[in-house]
Structures are given as C-alpha cells and as structure tokens.
C-alpha positions in Angstrom: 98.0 105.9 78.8 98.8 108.2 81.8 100.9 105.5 84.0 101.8 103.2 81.6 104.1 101.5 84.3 101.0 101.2 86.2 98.2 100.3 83.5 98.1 99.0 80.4 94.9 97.8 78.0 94.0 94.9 76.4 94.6 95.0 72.1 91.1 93.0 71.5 88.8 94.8 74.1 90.4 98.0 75.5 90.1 96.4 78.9 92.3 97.9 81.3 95.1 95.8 83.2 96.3 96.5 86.6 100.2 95.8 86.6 101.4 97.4 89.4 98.8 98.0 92.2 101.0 99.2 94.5 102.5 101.7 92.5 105.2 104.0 94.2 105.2 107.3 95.2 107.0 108.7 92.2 103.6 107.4 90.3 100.8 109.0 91.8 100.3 111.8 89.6 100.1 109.5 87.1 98.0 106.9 88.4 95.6 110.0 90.1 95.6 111.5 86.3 94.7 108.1 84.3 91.7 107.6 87.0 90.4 110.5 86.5 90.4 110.5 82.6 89.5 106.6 82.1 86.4 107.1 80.2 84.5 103.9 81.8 85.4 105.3 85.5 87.1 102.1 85.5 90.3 102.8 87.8 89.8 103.3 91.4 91.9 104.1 93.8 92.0 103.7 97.2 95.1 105.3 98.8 95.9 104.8 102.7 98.0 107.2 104.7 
C-alpha cells in the first residue's frame, strides 16, 4: 500500500477503501504513486488548484 493513511483494502476481496479523501498535502506523492500502480485503475483522482 503506497498511502496507507489514505487507502486501505478489504481482507476478503482486495477491494480498495477510501479513508481519507481529502488527503493533505504532505500525501500526494503517495496518493499520486498508489493511483498509478493500482492494478484495476481503481483510484482516481481529481485534484483542484
């Protein structure tokens, strides 16, 4: 898990769970890093200035 803080996935399904979805500055890398190696392409973000 990149942004553990962030994500975390479901023990019987590998489902991912959002816990933070407005995660702070200090976690972007992370959250940027676990989109783009989420196998299922399922994290999107959607960042506004």
């Amino acid at each position: 898990m990149a942004a553990p803080d962030v994500f975390d996935q479901r023990d019987e399904d590998g489902i991912v769970v959002l816990l933070d979805p407005s995660p702070g500055d200090e976690q972007l890398d992370a959250v940027r890093e676990a989109a783009g190696v989420c196998p299922a392409l399922a994290i999107e973000l959607s960042e506004t200035p």
